[in-house]
C-alpha positions as CSV (number, residue, x, y, z in Angstrom):
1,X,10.8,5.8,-13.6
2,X,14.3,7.5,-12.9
3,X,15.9,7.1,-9.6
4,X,14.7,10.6,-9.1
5,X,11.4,10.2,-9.4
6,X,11.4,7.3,-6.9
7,X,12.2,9.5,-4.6
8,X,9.8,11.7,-4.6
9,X,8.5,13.5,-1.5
10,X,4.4,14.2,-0.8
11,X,4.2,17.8,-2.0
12,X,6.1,16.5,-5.2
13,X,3.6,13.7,-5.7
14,X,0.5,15.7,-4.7
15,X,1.1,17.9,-7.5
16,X,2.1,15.5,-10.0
17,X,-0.9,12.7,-10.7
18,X,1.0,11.4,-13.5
19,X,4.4,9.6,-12.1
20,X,5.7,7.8,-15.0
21,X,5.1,6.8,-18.3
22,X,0.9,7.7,-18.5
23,X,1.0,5.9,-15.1
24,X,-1.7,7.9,-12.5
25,X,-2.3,7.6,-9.2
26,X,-6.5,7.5,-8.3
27,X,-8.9,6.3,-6.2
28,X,-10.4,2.8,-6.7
29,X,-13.9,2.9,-7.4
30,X,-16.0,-0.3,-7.5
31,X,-15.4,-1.4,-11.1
32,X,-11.7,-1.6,-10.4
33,X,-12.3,-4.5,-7.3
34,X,-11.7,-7.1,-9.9
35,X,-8.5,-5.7,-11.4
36,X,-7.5,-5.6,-7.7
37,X,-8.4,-9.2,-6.9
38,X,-6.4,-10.5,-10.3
39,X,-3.3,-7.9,-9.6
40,X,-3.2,-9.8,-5.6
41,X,-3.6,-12.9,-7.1
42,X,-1.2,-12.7,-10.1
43,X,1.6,-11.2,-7.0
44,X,2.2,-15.3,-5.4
45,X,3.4,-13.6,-2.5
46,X,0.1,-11.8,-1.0
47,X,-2.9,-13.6,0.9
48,X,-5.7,-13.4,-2.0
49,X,-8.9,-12.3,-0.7
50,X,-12.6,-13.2,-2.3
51,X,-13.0,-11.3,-5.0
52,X,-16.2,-9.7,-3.5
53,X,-13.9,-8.3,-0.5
54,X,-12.1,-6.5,-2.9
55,X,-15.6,-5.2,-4.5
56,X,-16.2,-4.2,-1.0
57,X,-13.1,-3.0,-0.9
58,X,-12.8,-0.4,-3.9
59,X,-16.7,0.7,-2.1
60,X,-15.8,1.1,1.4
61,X,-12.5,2.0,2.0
62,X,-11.6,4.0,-1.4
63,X,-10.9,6.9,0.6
64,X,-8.0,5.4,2.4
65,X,-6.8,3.1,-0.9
66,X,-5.4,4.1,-4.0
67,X,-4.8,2.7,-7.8
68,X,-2.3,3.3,-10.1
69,X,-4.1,3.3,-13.5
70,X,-2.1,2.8,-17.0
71,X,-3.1,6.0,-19.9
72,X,-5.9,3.6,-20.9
73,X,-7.1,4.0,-17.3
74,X,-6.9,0.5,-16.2
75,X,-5.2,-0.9,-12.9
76,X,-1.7,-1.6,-13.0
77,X,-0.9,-1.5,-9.0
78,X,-2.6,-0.5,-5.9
79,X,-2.2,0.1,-1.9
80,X,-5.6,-1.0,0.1
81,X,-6.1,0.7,3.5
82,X,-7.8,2.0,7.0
83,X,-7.7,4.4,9.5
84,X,-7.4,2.4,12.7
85,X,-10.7,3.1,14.7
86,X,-8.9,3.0,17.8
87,X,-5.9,4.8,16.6
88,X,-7.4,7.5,14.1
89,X,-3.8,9.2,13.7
90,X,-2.8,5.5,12.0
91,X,-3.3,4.0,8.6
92,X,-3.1,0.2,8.5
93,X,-2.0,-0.8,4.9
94,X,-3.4,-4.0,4.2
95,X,-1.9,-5.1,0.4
96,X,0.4,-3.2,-1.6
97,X,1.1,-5.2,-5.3
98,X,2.2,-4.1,-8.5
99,X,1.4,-5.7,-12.2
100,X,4.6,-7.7,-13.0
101,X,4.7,-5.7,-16.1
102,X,5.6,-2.3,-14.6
103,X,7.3,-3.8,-11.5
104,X,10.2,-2.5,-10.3
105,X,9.8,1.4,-11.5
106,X,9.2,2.6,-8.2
107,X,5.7,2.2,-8.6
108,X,4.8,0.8,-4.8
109,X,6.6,3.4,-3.3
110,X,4.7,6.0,-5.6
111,X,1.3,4.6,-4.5
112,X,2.1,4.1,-0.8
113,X,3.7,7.9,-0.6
114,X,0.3,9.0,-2.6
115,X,-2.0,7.4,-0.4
116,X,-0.4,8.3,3.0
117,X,-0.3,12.1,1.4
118,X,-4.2,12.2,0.7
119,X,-4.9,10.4,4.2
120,X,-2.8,13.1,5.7
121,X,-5.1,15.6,4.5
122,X,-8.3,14.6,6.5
123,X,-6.4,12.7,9.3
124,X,-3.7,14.0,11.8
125,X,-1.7,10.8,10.6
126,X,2.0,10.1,12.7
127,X,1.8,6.5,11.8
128,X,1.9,4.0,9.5
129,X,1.1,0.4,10.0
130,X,1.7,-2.9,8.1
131,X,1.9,-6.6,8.6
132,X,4.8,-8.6,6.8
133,X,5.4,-12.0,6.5
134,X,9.1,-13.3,7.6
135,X,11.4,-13.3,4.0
136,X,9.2,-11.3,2.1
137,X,12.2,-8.9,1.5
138,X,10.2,-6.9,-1.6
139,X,7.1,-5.7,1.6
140,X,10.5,-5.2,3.9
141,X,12.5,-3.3,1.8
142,X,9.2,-0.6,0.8
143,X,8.1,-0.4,3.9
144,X,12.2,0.6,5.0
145,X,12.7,3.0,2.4
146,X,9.1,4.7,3.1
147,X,10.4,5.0,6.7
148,X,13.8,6.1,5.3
149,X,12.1,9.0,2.6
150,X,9.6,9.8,6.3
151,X,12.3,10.3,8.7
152,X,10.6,7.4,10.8
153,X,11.7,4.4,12.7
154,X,10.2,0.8,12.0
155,X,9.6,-1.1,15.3
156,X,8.6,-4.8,14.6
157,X,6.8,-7.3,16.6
158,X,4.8,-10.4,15.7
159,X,1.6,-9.6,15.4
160,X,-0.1,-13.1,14.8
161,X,1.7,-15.9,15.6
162,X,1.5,-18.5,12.9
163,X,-0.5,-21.0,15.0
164,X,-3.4,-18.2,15.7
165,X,-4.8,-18.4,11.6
166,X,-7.5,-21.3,11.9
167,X,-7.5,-22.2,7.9
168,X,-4.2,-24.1,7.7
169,X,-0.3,-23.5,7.8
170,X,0.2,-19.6,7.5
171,X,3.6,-17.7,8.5
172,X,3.3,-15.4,11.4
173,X,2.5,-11.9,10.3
174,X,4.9,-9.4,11.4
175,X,3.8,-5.6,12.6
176,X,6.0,-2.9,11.0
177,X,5.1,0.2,12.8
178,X,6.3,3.2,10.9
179,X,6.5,6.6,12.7
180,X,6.6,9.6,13.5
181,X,6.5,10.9,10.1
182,X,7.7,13.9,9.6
183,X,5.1,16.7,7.9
């Protein structure tokens, strides 16, 4: 992927599925929830799941998650999401990895820009949400440059302190609030 393509805006990406090399953005559907699980697990830097919650996962909240699929249509990357309840105009991105293989193409960006411009379509969306752990600086510096391509701010504050996870030692997990996008 070409610094230009990286850039992309939403219109650009909603008309083109295909964003590099046979790579597509999709929805997940069920059979895709173990690609998922062994994508988050083969990343070392994201908390991995049961591989049943990623089942659940690809069923439940496909609408609001995407998949980047390889031209033989299996899962290279994806971005796993919700609409807040309580905040309906805010999608919480829960994990965002990429196969090392096609890492550092722009690929992340792609998928999170994809996602946020389907959600957009069925939800008045002026906000995106993440958590980030302290020196993950790959999560920080998407997360930035989403903002940046947006024309949002990022406001940050700890959202879990590390002493509020009950199953062992776990780094406090930092709220990136991204907003107001711009249309």
């Amino acid at each position: 992927m070409t610094a230009v393509q990286a850039d992309l805006h939403i219109a650009h990406l909603e008309s083109q599925p295909e964003i590099a090399e046979g790579i597509r953005i999709d929805r997940p559907d069920v059979a895709d929830g173990s690609a998922l699980w062994r994508i988050a697990g083969d990343s070392k830097t994201l908390d991995l799941n049961s591989s049943y919650s990623y089942l659940l996962w690809c069923r439940d909240f496909a609408d609001t998650s995407a998949v980047a699929r390889d031209e033989t249509g299996e899962p290279v990357g994806f971005v796993t999401g919700y609409v807040r309840p309580e905040r309906p105009d805010t999608l919480l991105v829960w994990q965002v990895a990429v196969d090392e293989a096609h890492r550092g193409r722009g690929l992340a960006g792609a998928l999170l820009d994809g996602l946020v411009a389907r959600v957009a379509r069925q939800h008045a969306l002026t906000a995106v949400e993440t958590t980030v752990t302290p020196g993950n600086t790959a999560s920080e510096r998407l997360f930035a440059a989403f903002a940046e391509r947006h024309g949002a701010t990022v406001e940050r504050t700890v959202l879990f302190e590390a002493g509020d996870f009950p199953d062992g030692p776990h780094e406090p997990e930092v709220l990136h609030r991204i907003g107001p996008l711009s249309p």
